[in-house]
N, C-alpha and C positions, 0 to 999 in steps of 0.2 A: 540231402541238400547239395554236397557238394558231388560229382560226377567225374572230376579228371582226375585221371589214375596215371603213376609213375611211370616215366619212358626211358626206360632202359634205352632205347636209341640214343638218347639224347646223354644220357649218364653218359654211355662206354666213348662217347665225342669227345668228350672232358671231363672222366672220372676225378674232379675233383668235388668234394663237398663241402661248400665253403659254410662257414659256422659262426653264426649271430649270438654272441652274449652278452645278455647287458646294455642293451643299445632299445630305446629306446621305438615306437611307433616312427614317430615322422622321419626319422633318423636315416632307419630300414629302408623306408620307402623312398628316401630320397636318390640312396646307392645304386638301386635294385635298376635301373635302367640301365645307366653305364656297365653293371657287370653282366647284363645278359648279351648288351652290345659287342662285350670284350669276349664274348664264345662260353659263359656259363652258365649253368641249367639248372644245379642242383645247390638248392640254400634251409639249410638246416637253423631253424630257432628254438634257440635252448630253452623249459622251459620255467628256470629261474632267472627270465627275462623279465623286467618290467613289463606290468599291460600285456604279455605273453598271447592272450588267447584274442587279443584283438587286433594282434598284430598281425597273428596267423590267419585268423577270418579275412582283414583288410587286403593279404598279400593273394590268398588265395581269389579275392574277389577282382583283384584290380591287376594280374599276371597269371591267368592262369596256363600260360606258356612253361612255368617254371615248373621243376620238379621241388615242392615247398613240403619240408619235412620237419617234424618235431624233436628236438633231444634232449637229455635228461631226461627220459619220459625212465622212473625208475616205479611206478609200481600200475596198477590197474585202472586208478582215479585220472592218474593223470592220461593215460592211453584215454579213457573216454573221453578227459577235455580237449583232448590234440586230435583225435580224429573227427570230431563234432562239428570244428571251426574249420575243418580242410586240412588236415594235414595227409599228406600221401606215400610218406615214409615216414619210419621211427627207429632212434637210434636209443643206446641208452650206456650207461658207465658201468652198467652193470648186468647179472644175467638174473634175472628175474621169469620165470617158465611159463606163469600164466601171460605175461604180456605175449612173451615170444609166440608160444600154441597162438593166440587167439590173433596175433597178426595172421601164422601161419594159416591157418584154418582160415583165415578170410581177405588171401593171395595180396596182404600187405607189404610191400618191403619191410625188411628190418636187419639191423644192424647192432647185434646187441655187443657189450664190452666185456672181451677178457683177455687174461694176464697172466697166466701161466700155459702151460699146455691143456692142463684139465680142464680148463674152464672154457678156453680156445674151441675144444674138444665136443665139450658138452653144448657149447654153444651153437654149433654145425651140428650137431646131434639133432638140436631140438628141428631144427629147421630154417635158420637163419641164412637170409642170401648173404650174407656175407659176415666178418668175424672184426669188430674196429681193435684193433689192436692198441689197449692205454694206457699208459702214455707212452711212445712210440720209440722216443730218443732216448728214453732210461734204460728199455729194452734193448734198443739200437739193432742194426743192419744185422748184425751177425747171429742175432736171436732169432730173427726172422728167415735168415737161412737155416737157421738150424732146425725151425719148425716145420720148414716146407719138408725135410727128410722126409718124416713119418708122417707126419703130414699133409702131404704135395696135395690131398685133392682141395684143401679149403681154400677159400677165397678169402684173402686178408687186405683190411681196410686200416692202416696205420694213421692214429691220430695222435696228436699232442708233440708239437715240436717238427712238424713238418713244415719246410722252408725253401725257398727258391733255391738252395742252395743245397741243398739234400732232398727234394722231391725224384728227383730222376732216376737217383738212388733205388728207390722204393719201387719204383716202375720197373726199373731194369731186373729186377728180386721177382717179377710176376705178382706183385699185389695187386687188386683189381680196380685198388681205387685210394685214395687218400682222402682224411679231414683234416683241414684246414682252419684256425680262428683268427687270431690276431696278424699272424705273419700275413695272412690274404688281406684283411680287412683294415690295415695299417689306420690305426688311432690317429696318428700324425697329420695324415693325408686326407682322413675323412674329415677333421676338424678343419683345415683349413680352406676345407670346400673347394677343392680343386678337379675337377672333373676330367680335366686332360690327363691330369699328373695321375689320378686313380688307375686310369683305362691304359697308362702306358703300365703304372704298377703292374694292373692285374693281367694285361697281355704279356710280360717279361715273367710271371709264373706258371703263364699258361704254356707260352714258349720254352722256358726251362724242364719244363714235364713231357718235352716230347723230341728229347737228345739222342741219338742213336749211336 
């Protein structure tokens, strides 16, 4: 049903992945223009989101511009709901092997979650483009250097706790990319429906992610 497939062009432009939890359909849709305006590509719906699978059918139908990915996807039931509705990436909190195989085996992104080195490990093993590292800021900076030693060939995707104010951080470390939830999608701002105030938010993260 659904045909558009994930563009890494558009990812590596602004390897951020900005991440929906909890928010409802009309919600989503009503953001999702300003942030693509603002230079972002990639939007991840969690999903122990309200209405989840019709949010994701809705977005896929109505942006198919956007790189629209599923998270929380933690076991096989829900891989088949998130890829049914359109989803074109999956992330997940945890490493689960039938998911990861059967993305891999069928040229899916995926971005599965681990937290120590073995799991980090195992996770690039199976075949993951990339490794989300969770939660990021418990781990912190120095974890992450320390991983890249023995580690240097993986591709690490830090989530939980990434901020305009330590994203640059993480770039500068050669991660390939960062998730994003709350700190991108400010509660505050989205509630009071301000559209300028969003697009200057999420340009001033976009901007901070790209400090030399």
């Amino acid at each position: 049903m659904y045909n558009q497939t994930f563009s890494w062009k558009k990812f590596n432009e602004n390897p951020i992945v900005g991440i929906v939890r909890g928010m409802n359909t009309p919600k989503v849709l009503d953001i999702i223009p300003t942030y693509l305006d603002s230079g972002f590509f990639t939007l991840e719906i969690t999903m122990n989101s309200p209405n989840v699978l019709e949010t994701i059918k809705t977005i896929a139908d109505s942006f198919p511009e956007l790189n629209l990915g599923a998270g929380t996807v933690c076991n096989m039931d829900d891989l088949k709901k998130a890829l049914d509705v359109g989803s074109q990436f999956i992330v997940t909190p945890i490493i689960d092997e039938r998911v990861i195989k059967h993305c891999v085996a069928n040229k899916i992104p995926i971005f599965p979650g681990g937290y120590t080195p073995t799991e980090i490990y195992k996770a690039w093993n199976l075949g993951a483009d990339a490794v989300k590292i969770f939660p990021a800021t418990q781990l912190g900076l120095q974890f992450i250097k320390d991983i890249q030693g023995p580690l240097s060939e993986i591709k690490l995707l830090p989530t939980g706790g990434v901020s305009k104010d330590n994203i640059d951080d993480f770039f500068q470390l050669g991660c390939v990319g960062v998730g994003m939830g709350s700190s991108l999608f400010d509660k505050q701002i989205i509630e009071k429906g301000d559209k300028k105030e969003l697009e200057k938010h999420f340009n001033q993260i976009k901007n901070a992610s790209k400090k030399k």
